[in-house]
N, C-alpha and C positions, 0 to 999 in steps of 0.2 A: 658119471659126468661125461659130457660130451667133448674133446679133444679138439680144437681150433684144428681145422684141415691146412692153416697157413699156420705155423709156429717157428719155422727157422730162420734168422736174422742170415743174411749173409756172411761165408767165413771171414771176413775182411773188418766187418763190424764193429766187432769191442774194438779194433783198435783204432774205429775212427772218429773223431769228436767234431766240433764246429771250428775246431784252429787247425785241424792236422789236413793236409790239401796235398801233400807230400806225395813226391814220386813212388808208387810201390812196381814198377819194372821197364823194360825197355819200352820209350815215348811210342804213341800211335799217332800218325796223321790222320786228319777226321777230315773227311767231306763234308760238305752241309746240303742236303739239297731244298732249295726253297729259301726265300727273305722276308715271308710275313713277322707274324706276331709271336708265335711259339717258336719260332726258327730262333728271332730275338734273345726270348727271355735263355731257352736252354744252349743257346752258344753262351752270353754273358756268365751262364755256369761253370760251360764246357771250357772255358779259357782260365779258369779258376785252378783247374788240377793241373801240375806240372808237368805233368807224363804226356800230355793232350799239345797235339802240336795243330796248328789249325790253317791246314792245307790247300783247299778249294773250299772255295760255291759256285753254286749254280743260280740261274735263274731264269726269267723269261725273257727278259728284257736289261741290255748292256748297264743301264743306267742303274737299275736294280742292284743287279750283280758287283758294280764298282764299285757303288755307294756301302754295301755291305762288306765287302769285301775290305774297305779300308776303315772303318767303323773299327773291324775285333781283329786286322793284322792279318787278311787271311794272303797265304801268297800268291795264290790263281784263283781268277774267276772266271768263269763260261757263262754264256749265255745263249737263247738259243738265235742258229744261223752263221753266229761269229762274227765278227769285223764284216767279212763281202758277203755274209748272209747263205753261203753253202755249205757249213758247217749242220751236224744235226746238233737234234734237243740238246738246251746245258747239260742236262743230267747225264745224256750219254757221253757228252765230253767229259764229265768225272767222274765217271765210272770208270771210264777208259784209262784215266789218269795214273800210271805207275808207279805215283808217289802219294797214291790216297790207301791207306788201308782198311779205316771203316766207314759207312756211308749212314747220316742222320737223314733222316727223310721226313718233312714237315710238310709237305704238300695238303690239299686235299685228298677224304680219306679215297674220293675214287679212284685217286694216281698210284694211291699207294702200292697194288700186285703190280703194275706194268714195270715201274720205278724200282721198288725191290727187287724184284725177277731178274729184272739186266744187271745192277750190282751183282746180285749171287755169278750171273752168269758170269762176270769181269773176275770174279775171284776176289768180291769185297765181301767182308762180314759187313752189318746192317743192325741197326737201331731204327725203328720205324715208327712212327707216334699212333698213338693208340686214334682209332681200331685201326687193329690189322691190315686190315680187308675191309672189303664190301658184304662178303657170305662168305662161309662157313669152303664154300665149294674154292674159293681162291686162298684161302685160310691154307688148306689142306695140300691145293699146287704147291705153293709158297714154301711150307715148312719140309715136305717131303725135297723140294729139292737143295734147301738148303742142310739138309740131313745125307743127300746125296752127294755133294760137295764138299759136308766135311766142313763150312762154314759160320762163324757166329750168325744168329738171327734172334732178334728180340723184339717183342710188343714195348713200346714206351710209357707203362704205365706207370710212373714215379710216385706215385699214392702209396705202393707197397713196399719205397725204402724208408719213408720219411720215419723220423722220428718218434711220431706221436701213434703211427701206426702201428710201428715195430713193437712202441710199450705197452701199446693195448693189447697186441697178441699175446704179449709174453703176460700181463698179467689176468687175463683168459686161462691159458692155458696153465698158468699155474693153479687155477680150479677157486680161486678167493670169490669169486662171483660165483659159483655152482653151475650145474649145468644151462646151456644156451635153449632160452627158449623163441625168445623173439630176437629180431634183427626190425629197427625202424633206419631208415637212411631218405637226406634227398639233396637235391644237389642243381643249380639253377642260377640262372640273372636273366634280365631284363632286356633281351638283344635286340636293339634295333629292328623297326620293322621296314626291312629295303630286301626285296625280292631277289635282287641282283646279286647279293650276298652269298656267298659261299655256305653258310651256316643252314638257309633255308633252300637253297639251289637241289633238285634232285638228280642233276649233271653230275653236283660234287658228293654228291654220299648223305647231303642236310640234313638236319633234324635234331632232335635231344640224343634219341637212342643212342648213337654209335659216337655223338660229338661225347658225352656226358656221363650216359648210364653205367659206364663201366664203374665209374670211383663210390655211387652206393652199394652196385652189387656186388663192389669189393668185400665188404662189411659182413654181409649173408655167406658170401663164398667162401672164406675165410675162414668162419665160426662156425657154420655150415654145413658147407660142401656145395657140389652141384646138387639141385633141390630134385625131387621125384615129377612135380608139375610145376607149370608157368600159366597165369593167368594172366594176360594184358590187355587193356584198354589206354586210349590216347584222341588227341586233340589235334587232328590231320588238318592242315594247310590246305589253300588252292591251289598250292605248287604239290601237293601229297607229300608230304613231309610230315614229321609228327612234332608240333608244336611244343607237347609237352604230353608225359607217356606216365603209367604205372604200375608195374609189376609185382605180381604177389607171387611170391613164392611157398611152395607148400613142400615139407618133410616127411617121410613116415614114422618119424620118432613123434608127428606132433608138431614141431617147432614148426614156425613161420617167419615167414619175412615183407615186408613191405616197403617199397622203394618209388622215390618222385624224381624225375627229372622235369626241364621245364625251362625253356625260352624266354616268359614271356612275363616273368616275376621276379620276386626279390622273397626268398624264403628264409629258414633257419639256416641251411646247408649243413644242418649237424648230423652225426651218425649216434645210435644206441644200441647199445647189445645188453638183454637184460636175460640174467641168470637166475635160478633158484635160491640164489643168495645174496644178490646185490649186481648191479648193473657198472658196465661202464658206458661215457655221454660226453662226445670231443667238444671243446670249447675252441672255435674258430675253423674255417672250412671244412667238409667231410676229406677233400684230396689231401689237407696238408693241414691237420689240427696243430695250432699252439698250445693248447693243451688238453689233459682229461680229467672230468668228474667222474670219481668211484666212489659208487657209495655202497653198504655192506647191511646187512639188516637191519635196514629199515633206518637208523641214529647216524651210526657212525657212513663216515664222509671227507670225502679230502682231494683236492684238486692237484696234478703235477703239469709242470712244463717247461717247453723245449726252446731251443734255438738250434738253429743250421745255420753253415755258410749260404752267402747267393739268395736264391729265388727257394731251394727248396729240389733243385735238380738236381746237383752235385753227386747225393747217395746213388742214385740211377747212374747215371753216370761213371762213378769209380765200377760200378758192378759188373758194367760192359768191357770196363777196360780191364779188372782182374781175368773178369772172362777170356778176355782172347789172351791177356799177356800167360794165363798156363794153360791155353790151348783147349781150352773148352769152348763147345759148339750150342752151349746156351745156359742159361743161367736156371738155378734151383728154384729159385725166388721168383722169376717171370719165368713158368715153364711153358714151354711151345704149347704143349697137352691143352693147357689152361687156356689161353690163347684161341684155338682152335676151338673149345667146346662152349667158352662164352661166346665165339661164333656162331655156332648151332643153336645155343638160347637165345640170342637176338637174331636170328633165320627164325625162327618160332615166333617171336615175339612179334615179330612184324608183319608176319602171315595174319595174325590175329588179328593187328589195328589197321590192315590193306595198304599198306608202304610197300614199293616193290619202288629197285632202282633197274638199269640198264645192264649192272654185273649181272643180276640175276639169269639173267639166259645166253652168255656169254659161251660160246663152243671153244674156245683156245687153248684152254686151261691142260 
């Protein structure tokens, strides 16, 4: 039988349910940097646990930064230039900040190494919304020096605290489905089509791959591992971006995988992992299922489901903060390693379908 390569719930887990939101040790001040859309939904999270004190944002512009800023309580906002405009970027202002401890970064994914870098350098730990990086090569600056520092660093990828994910590891890996042969996964909407957009921009990191692809290949990765080959093909823009992408993954036990992302549709978003004995098949988005169909030779069948507090970010969330409150420099559940080597298979991936950004040749690092 094949052993899910992701099987451990976080230790904090059994004790935490969709009421318990509860202090578990001394409060962190959180930074925010950024006021878009995901900044949004995972501060209305981030305000949810009582341990979370919510200290600064940042932004690019005063109005921005206010408005946000008094929206979720935060006590300082920066923006970039300052009140007489000689001030730098927001974000260096709170980083700088002696009363911020750990820094959310929601930026565009291409701000993300420059943005991170300076926190680490400030002496903040860092939650960084997925992807990491742009490549594998900034993946690797990043993590080594926040390993040098002795700092929290984490990928944002909240698909692997959620509920519906956790149960489907665990009832994988307790073997009721038999060994993993296939992994189906895809994951998609229908995003405006406006150039200008950060989503298709290849200023900003654009495209499926690195906004998207991470929550099917979670699926393959998981049940898995990292695969032996990658095969991609995709649906490149005028601006060279990748529209919408597909990745097949191939094992040497055999097993395979197949994964969609995609801009430019309205698909299932379901993930399936089928076993030698019965399969399991999430009902409601592949990043945050409501729930799961298990069915078992071929008859027997039966559906379970969840509730969370919030949006669904909370469990990310408390995992960063057990992390630093016992002084741990990254979490088991989002391992740096992983992080870094899903980088090197979307560095591969994109070689394939001719996507190249401006990190790419980047000497700083």
């Amino acid at each position: 039988m094949t052993i899910p390569r992701f099987v451990g719930r976080p230790d904090w887990y059994s004790t935490f349910n969709p009421e318990t939101l509860a202090a578990t040790g001394t409060p962190l001040r959180w930074g925010v940097v950024a006021t878009g859309g995901i900044a949004h939904t995972v501060t209305g999270d981030l305000a949810l646990l009582e341990d979370a004190v919510l200290q600064a944002v940042s932004s690019r512009t005063e109005n921005n930064a206010a408005a946000f800023a008094e929206e979720f309580g935060f006590a300082t906002h920066y923006y970039d230039g300052g009140a007489d405009g000689s001030a730098p970027a927001g974000h260096l202002q709170l980083v700088a900040d002696p009363a911020v401890d750990v820094v959310y970064i929601a930026t565009p994914h291409a701000q993300h190494y420059d943005i991170a870098r300076a926190a680490l350098e400030a002496g903040k730990h860092v939650l960084c919304e997925k992807a990491l990086t742009i490549t594998a090569a900034e993946a690797r600056a990043l993590i080594a020096l926040a390993r040098t520092r002795k700092l929290f660093l984490m990928e944002a990828v909240w698909a692997r605290f959620v509920p519906g994910f956790q149960r489907a590891m665990e009832i994988i890996a307790s073997g009721e489905i038999g060994e993993v042969k296939w992994v189906r996964a895809d994951l998609g909407f229908p995003a405006p089509a406006d150039p200008s957009a950060r989503i298709w921009a290849p200023a900003d990191g654009g495209g499926a791959l690195l906004d998207i692809s991470v929550y099917p290949l979670l699926w393959a990765w998981a049940t898995l591992g990292k695969p032996d080959s990658v095969v991609a093909s995709g649906e490149i823009t005028e601006q060279g971006v990748d529209a919408q992408n597909s990745l097949s993954l191939q094992y040497s036990n055999g097993a395979q995988a197949q994964l969609m992302s995609y801009l430019g549709a309205q698909g299932p978003r379901t993930a399936a992992v089928a076993g030698s004995r019965g399969f399991v098949e999430t009902v409601g988005s592949v990043n945050n299922p409501k729930g799961l169909r298990i069915g078992v030779g071929g008859d027997s069948e039966r559906t379970e489901w969840f509730e969370h507090p919030g949006r669904g970010y909370t469990y990310q969330l408390r995992e960063v903060t057990r992390c630093i409150q016992a002084g741990r420099t990254e979490s088991t559940t989002m391992p740096l390693d992983d992080s870094l080597a899903i980088m090197e298979l979307f560095d591969q991936a994109r070689r394939q379908m001719g996507v190249s950004y401006w990190n790419d040749s980047r000497t700083d690092l």
